[in-house]
C-alpha positions as CSV (number, residue, x, y, z in Angstrom):
1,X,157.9,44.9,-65.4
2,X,156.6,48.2,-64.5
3,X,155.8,49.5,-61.2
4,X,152.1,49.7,-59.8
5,X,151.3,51.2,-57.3
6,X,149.2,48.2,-55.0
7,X,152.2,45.4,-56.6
8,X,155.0,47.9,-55.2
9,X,153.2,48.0,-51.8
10,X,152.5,44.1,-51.3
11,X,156.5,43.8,-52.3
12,X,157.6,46.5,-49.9
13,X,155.1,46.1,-47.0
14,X,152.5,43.7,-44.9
15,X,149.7,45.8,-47.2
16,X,146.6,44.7,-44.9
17,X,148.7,45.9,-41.8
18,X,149.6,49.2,-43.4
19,X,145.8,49.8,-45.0
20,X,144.8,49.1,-41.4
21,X,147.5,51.0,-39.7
22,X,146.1,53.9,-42.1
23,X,142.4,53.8,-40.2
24,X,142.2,51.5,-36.8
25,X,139.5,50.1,-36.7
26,X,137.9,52.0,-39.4
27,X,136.7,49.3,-41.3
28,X,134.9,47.2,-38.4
29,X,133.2,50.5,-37.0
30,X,132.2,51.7,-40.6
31,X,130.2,48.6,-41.3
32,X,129.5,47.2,-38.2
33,X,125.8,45.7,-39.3
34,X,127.7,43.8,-42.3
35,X,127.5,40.2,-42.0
36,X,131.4,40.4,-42.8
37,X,133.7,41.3,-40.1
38,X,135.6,43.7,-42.2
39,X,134.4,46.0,-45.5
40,X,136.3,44.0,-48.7
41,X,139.9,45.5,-48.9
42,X,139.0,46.3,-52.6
43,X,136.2,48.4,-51.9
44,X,138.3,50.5,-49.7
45,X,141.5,50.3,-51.8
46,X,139.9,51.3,-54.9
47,X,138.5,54.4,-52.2
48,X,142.0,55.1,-51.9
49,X,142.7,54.9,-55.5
50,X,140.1,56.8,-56.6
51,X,140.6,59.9,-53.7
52,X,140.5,63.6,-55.1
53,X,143.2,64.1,-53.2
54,X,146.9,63.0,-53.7
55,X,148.1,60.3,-51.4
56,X,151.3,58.9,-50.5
57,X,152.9,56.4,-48.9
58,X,156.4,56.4,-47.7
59,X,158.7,53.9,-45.6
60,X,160.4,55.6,-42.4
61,X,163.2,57.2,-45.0
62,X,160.2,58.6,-46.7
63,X,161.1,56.4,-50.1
64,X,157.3,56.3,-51.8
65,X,156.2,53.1,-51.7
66,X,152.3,53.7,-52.7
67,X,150.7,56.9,-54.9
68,X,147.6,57.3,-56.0
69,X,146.0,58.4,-59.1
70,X,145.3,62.0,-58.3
71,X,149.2,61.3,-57.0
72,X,150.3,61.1,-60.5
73,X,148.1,63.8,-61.9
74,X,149.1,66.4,-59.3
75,X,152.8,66.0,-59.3
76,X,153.2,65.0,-62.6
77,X,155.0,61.6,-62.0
78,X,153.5,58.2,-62.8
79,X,153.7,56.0,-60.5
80,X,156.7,53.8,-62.6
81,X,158.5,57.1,-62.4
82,X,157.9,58.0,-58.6
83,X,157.9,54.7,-56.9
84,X,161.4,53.6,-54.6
85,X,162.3,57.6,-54.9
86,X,162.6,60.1,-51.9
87,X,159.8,62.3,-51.4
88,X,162.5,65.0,-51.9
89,X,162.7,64.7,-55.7
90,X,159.5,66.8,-55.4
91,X,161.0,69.5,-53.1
92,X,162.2,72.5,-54.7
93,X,165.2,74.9,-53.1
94,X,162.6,78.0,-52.6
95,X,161.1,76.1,-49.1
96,X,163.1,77.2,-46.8
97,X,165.1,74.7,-44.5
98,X,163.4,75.6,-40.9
99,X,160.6,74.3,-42.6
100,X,161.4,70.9,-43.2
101,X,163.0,70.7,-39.9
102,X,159.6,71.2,-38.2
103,X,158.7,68.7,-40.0
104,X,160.9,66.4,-39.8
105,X,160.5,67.3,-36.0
106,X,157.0,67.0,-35.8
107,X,156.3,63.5,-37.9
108,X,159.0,62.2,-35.4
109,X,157.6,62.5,-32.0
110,X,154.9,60.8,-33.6
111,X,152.5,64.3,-34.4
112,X,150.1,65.2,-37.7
113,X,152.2,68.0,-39.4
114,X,150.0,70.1,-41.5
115,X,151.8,73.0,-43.8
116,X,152.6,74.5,-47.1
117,X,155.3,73.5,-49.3
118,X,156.8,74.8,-52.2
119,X,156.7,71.5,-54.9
120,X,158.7,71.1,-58.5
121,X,156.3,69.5,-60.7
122,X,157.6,66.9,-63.1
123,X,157.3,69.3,-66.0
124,X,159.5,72.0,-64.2
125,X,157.4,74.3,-63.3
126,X,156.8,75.1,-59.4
127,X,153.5,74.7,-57.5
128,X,152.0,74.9,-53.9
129,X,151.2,71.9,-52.2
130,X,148.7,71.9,-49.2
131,X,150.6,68.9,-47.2
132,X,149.3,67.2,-44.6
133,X,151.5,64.0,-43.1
134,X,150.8,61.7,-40.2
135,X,152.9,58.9,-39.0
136,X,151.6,54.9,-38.9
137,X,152.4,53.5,-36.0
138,X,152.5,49.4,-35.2
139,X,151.0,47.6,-32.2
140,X,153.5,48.9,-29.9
141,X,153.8,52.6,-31.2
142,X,156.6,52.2,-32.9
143,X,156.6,54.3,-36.6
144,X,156.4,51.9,-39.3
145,X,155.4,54.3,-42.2
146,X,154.2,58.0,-43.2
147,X,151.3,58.6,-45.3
148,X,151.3,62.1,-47.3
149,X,148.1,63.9,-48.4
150,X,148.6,66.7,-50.3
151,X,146.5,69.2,-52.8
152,X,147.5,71.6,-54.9
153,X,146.7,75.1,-54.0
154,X,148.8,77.3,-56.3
155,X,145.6,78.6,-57.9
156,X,143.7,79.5,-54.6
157,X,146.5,81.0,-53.4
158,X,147.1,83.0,-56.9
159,X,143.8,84.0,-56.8
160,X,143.7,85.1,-52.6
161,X,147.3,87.1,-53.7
162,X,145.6,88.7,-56.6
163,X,142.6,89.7,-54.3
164,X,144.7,90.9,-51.2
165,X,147.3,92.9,-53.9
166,X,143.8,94.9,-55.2
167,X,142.6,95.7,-52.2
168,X,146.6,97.2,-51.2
169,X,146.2,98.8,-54.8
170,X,142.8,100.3,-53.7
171,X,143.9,101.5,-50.5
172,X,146.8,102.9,-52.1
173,X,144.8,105.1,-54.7
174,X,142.8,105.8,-52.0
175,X,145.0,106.9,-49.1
176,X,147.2,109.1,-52.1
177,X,144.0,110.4,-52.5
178,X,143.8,114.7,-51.1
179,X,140.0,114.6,-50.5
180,X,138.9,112.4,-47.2
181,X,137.2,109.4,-48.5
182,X,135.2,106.7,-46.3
183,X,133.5,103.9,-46.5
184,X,130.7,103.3,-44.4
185,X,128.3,100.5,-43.4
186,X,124.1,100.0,-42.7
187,X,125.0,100.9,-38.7
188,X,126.8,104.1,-39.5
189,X,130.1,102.1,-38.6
190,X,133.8,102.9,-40.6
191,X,134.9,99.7,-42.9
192,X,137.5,101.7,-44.5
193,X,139.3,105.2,-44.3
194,X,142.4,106.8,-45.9
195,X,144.8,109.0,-44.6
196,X,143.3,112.1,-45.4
197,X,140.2,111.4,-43.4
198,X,142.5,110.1,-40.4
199,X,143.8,113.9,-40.3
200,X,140.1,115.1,-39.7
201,X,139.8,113.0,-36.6
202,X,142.4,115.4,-35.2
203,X,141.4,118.8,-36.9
204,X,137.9,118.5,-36.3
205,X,138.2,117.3,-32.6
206,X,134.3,115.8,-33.1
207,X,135.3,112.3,-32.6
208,X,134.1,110.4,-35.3
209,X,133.8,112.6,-38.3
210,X,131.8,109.9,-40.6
211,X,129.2,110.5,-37.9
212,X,128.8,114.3,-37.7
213,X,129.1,114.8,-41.2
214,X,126.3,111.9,-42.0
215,X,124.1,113.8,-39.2
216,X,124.6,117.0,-41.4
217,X,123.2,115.3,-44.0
218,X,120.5,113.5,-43.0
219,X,119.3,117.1,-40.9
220,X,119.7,119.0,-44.4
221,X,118.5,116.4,-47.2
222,X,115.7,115.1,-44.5
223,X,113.3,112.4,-46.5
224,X,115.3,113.2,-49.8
225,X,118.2,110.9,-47.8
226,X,116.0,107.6,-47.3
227,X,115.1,108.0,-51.0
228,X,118.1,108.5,-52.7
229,X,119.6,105.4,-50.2
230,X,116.8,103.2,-51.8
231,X,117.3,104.0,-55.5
232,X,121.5,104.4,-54.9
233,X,121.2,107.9,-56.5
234,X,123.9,109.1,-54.7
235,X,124.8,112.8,-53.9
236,X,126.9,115.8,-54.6
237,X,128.4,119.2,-53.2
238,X,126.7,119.4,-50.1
239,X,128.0,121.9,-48.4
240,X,128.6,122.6,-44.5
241,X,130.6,125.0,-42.0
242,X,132.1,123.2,-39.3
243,X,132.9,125.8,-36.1
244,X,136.4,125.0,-35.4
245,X,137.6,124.1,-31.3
246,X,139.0,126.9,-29.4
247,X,140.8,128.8,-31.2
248,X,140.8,126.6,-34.4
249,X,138.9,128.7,-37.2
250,X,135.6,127.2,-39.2
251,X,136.3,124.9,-42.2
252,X,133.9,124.4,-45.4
253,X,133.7,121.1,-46.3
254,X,131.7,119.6,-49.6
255,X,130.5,115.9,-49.1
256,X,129.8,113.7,-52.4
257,X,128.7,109.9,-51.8
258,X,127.6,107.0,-53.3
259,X,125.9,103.8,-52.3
260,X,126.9,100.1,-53.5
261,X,125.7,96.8,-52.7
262,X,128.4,94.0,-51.8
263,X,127.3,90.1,-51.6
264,X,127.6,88.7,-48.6
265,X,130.5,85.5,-48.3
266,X,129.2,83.5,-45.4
267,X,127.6,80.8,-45.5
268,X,124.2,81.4,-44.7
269,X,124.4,83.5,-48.3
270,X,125.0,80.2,-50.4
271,X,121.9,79.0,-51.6
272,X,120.1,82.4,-51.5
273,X,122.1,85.8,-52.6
274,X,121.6,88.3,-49.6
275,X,123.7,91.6,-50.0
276,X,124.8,94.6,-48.3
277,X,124.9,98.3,-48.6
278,X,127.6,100.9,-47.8
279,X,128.1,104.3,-48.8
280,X,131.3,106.1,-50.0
281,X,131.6,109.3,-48.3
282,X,134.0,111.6,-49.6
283,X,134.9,114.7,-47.9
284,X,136.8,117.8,-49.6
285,X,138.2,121.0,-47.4
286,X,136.8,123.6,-49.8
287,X,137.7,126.2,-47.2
288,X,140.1,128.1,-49.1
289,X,137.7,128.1,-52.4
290,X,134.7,129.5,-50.5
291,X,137.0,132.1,-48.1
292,X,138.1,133.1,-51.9
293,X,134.8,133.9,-52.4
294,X,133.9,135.6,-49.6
295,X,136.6,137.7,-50.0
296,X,135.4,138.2,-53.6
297,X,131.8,138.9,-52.0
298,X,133.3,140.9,-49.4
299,X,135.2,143.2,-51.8
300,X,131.8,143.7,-54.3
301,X,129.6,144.6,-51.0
302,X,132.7,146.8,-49.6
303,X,132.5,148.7,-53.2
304,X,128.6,148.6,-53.3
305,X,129.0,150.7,-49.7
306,X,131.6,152.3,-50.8
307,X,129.8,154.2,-53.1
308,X,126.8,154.7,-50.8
309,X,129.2,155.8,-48.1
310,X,130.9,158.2,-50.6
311,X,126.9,159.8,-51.7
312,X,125.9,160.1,-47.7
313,X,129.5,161.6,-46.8
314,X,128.9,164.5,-49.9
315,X,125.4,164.5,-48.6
316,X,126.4,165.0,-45.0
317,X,129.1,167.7,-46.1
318,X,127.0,169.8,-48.1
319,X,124.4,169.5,-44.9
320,X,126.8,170.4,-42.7
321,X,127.8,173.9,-45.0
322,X,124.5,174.5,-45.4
323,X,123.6,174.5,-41.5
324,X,127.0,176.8,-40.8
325,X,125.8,178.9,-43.4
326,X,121.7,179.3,-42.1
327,X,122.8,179.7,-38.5
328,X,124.3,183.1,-39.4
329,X,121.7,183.6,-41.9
330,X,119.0,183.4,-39.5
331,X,121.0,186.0,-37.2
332,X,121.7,188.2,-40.5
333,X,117.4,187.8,-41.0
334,X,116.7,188.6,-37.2
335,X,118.7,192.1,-37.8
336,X,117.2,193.0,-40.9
337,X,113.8,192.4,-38.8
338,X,114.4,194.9,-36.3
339,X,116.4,197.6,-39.0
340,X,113.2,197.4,-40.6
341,X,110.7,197.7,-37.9
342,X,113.1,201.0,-36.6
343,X,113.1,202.8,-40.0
344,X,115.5,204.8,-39.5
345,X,117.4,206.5,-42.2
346,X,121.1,206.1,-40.8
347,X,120.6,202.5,-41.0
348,X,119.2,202.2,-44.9
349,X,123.0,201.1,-45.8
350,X,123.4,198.6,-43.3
351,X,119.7,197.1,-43.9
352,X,120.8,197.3,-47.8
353,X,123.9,195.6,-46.8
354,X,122.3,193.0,-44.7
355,X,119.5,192.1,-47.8
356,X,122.3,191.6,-50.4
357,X,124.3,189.2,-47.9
358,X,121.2,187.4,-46.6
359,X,120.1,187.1,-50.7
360,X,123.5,185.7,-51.7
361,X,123.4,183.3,-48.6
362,X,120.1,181.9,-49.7
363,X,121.7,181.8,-53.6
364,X,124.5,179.9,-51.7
365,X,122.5,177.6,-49.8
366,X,120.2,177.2,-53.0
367,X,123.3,176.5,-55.2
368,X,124.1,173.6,-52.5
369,X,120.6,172.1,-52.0
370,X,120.8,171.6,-56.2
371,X,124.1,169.9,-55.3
372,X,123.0,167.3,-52.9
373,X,123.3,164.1,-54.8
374,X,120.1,161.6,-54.6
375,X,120.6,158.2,-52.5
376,X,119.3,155.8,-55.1
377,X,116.6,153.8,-54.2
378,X,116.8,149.8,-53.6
379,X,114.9,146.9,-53.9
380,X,113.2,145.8,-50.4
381,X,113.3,142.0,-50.2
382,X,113.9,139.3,-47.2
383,X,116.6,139.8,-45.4
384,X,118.3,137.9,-42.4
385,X,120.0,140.3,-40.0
386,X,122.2,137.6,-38.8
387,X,124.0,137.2,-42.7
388,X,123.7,141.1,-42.8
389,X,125.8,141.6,-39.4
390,X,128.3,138.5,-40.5
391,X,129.2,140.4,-43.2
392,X,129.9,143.5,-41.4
393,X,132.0,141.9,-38.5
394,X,134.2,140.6,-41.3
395,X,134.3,144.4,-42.8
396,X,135.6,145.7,-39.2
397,X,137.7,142.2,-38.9
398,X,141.6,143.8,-39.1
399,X,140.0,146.6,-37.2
400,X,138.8,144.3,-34.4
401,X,142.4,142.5,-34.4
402,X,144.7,145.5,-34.3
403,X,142.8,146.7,-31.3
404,X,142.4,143.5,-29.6
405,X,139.0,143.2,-29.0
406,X,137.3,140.2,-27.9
407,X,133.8,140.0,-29.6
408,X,131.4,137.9,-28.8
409,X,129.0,136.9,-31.4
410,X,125.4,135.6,-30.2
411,X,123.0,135.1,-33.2
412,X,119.5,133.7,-32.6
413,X,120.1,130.3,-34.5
414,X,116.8,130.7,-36.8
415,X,116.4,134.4,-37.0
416,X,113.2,135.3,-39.1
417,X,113.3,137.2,-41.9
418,X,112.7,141.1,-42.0
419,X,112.0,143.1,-45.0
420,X,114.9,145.6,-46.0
421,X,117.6,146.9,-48.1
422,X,120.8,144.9,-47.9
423,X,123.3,147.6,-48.4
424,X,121.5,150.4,-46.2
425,X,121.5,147.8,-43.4
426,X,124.7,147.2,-44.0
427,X,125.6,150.7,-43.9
428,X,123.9,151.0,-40.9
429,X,125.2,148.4,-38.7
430,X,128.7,149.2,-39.8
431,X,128.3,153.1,-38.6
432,X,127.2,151.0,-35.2
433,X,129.9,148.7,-34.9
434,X,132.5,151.6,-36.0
435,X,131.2,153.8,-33.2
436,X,131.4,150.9,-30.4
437,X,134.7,150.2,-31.3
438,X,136.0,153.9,-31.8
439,X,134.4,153.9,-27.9
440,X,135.9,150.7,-26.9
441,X,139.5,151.9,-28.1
442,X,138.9,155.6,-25.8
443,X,138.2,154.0,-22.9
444,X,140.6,153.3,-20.3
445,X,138.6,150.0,-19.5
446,X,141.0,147.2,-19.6
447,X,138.3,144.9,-20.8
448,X,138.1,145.5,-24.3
449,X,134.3,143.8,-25.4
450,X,132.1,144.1,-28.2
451,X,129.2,141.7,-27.8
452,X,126.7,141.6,-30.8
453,X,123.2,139.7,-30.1
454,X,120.3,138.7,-32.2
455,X,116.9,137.5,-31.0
456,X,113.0,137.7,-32.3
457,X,109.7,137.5,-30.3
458,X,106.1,137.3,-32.1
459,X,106.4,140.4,-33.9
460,X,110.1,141.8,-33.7
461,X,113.5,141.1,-34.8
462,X,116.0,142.7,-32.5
463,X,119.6,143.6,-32.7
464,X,121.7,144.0,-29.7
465,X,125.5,146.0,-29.6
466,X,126.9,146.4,-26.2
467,X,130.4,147.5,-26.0
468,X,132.6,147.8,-23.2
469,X,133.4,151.7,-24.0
470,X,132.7,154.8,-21.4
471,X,128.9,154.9,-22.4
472,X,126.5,157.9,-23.1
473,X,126.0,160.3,-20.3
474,X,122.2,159.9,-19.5
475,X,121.7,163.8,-20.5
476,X,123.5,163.5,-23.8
477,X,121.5,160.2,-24.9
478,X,118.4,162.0,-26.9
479,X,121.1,164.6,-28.4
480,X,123.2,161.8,-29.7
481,X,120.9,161.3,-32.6
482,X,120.7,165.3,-33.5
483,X,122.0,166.6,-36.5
484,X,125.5,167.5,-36.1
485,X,126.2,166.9,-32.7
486,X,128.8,164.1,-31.5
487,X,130.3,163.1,-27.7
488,X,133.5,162.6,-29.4
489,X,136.6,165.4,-27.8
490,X,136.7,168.6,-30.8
491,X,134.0,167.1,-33.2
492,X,136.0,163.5,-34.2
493,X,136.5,163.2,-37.9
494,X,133.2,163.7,-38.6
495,X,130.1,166.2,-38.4
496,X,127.9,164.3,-36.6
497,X,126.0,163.0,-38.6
498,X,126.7,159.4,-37.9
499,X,124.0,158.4,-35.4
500,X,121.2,160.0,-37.8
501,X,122.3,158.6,-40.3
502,X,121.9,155.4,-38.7
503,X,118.2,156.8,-37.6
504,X,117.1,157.5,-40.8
505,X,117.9,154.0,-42.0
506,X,115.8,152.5,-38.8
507,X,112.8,154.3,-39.6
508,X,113.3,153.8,-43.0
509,X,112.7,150.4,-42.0
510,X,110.0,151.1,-39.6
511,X,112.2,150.2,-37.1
512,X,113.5,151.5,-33.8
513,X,117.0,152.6,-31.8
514,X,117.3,153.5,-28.1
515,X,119.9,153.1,-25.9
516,X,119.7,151.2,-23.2
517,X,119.2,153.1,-19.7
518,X,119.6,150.0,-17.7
519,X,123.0,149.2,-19.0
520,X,126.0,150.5,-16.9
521,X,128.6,148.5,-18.5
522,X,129.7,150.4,-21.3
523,X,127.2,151.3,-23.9
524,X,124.1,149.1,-25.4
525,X,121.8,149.8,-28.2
526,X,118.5,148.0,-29.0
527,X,117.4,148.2,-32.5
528,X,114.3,146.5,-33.6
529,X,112.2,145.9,-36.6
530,X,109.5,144.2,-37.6
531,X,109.0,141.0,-39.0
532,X,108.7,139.5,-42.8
533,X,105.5,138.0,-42.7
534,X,105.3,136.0,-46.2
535,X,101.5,136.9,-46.4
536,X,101.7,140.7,-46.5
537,X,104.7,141.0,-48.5
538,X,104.7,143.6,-51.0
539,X,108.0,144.4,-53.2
540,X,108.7,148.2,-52.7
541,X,111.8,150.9,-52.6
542,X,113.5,152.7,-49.8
């Protein structure tokens, strides 16, 4: 006859006294308003029976003496095949031993052991059974039998592995990743980072860099920012220069994101889908690309002057001749005058003398005047003196270095625009940085300081350069911007021409220069121009 599962039990066991040793008191408190003292044992075997979940029960030995259907499906065994066997026909050799001792351990002292095991199913093949086993215990407490509940979870678990091993694949790609990448919730807060955004924490000593580069952001893109959030546009290659910490130089960095929407998991999201959104941030050091191109924009404005520089220095020669050349010529003219107004005949070959040298200095002098080269005209457009005075500090940089200097840069953080020429700016804020530095290096002052400030009022843009040199002697400052004269010991390398040159510029821009009579520091020059008023601009050359 073949083994049922209900026969086996009545044969083996007291089967009321081991369904009621399963639930105490179960049966009189589930259906205490029934006229019957006790639910009918079929209705609450064929419960058992019927269970979506497999259920066992062993003798003390843990030989199977009742399966259920679900029983046979799970494992594979009917219940013919399983029934009088050990439990430990469906153990297979991959659980390891200090598992079954704890529960071998725990069933004994009379405890609920609840664990995962690794199962053989009939067929062979291996699967992961969710066990839970609780000992039955007789009037006095003594273990009489084990009842085993177990599903099986290889699938779930598959499923939770395949999940966890994407999300290590995903942080892998990411963290192998050389840009900074982030992921960031609806309250600004880091979900997810990789190891290149780790290393910003550190460089960029601003705490939380997720949170100063989203402030950058949302300060440049303003209302663009809530509207590309809403329709998850997303954004590229915005740009930003970070100051570095102490001594740390400033970094360009290029942000890129994107918004997505995840589903929420809990509970409350069953019945009606709620979602939500996070942005990927990703954050590329792009400060060697844009330092390339400064260089490269350094080098074309450093040719541009170059060229300027090289017109004004031929200028500034041929000046310089000609001035030698009319000082004598004006003494030469002063002697012909008075030959003349004497008329006497002894001095007819000197006079002739004196007319063909005072003809061939004016030929000279006419000769050079043709040779003066023309200072092209440029374009007069918007200009911000604070980009115009970047530039040149970076011009004078190894200069500054070798020297030792300790500048400090103060520019008005939204200087107004003036009108101008770019390169004659230029030209002339690098004559007056190269002057306060050539000053800076002559003196015997131990503090060596170039300080370069920017500021604007209602009507004027000004430009402050203090240096730390011997200064101008208060009799010598009105000279200083005379043609060929200089405070510099047997001329310097130059005629003189420097400071006028640097004049003529400043009016050219309606602008002014004086030095400072107050300062007893060193030397300090004011330069000041007018504003760019957008209303009365008019395109022109200087």
């Amino acid at each position: 006859m073949k083994k049922k599962s209900l026969q086996y039990l009545r044969m083996h066991t007291n089967m009321e006294r081991v369904i009621d040793e399963l639930a105490p008191n179960f049966l009189d408190e589930a259906y205490s308003n029934c006229d019957d003292d006790k639910v009918p044992y079929g209705l609450f075997i064929e419960a058992v029976e019927q269970a979506p979940i497999a259920i066992s029960i062993t003798d003390k030995k843990s030989n199977i003496l009742y399966v259920n259907e679900e029983f046979s499906r799970v494992t594979g065994y009917q219940s013919a095949d399983i029934l009088g066997e050990n439990e430990s026909l469906l153990s297979d050799k991959s659980t390891p031993r200090a598992l079954y001792y704890d529960l071998w351990h725990t069933i004994r002292s009379k405890k609920i052991w609840h664990g995962t095991l690794c199962n053989r199913h009939k067929s062979g093949h291996r699967y992961l059974a969710d066990l839970t086993i609780a000992p039955m215990l007789n009037e006095w407490g003594t273990i009489t039998h084990y009842i085993g509940m177990h599903r099986d979870i290889t699938q779930s678990y598959e499923s939770e592995k395949k999940i966890i091993n994407h999300k290590l694949l995903i942080e892998s790609v990411i963290n192998s990743s050389p840009i900074a990448m982030v992921v960031i919730d609806d309250q600004d807060r880091v979900i997810l980072d990789n190891h290149m955004y780790k290393t910003l924490v550190t460089d960029l000593a601003k705490g939380e860099p997720a949170t100063c580069f989203l402030q950058l952001l949302r300060d440049e893109m303003g209302d663009l920012w809530q509207q590309i959030q809403s329709n998850e546009q997303g954004f590229n290659n915005r740009e930003f220069r970070i100051e570095g910490k102490g001594s740390r130089k400033a970094h360009w960095f290029s942000c890129a994101g994107n918004w997505f929407m995840e589903n929420s998991v809990n509970a409350d999201a069953f019945f009606e889908n709620t979602s939500k959104q996070y942005l990927i941030l990703t954050i590329t050091d792009i400060t060697r690309q844009r330092q390339q191109l400064e260089d490269l924009h350094l080098q074309t404005l450093k040719t541009l002057m170059s060229e300027d520089e090289r017109v004004r220095s031929i200028r500034e020669t041929l000046l310089g001749a000609m001035h030698q050349i009319q000082m004598p010529m004006n003494q030469i003219k002063a002697a012909e005058q008075i030959l003349k107004h004497k008329k006497e005949i002894q001095h007819i070959g000197l006079l002739q003398s004196l007319q063909q040298i005072q003809q061939s200095g004016e030929e000279a002098i006419a000769t050079m005047q043709k040779c003066i080269p023309e200072i092209l005209q440029s374009a007069v457009i918007p200009v911000n003196l604070n980009k115009i005075l970047h530039e040149v500090l970076l011009f004078s940089d190894h200069q500054i270095l070798s020297k030792g200097i300790d500048v400090h840069w103060q520019p008005l953080s939204e200087l107004p625009n003036m009108l101008g020429s770019e390169n004659r700016l230029r030209i002339l804020f690098k004559q007056l940085i190269d002057n306060a530095i050539d000053a800076i290096s002559a003196s015997r002052n131990e503090e060596q300081r170039l300080k370069i400030t920017t500021d604007a009022d209602a009507d004027l843009i000004y430009v402050y350069i203090e240096d730390s040199g011997p200064g101008i002697p208060f009799e010598k400052r009105t000279k200083v911007f005379e043609p060929f004269y200089t405070t510099r010991p047997m001329g310097g390398n130059q005629a003189g021409m420097g400071l006028v040159m640097a004049k003529e510029i400043v009016n050219q821009h309606q602008g002014f220069i004086d030095i400072d009579a107050t300062y007893n520091q060193g030397c300090r020059l004011k330069i000041s121009f007018p504003l760019h008023r957008q209303e009365s601009h008019r395109e022109h050359n200087v």
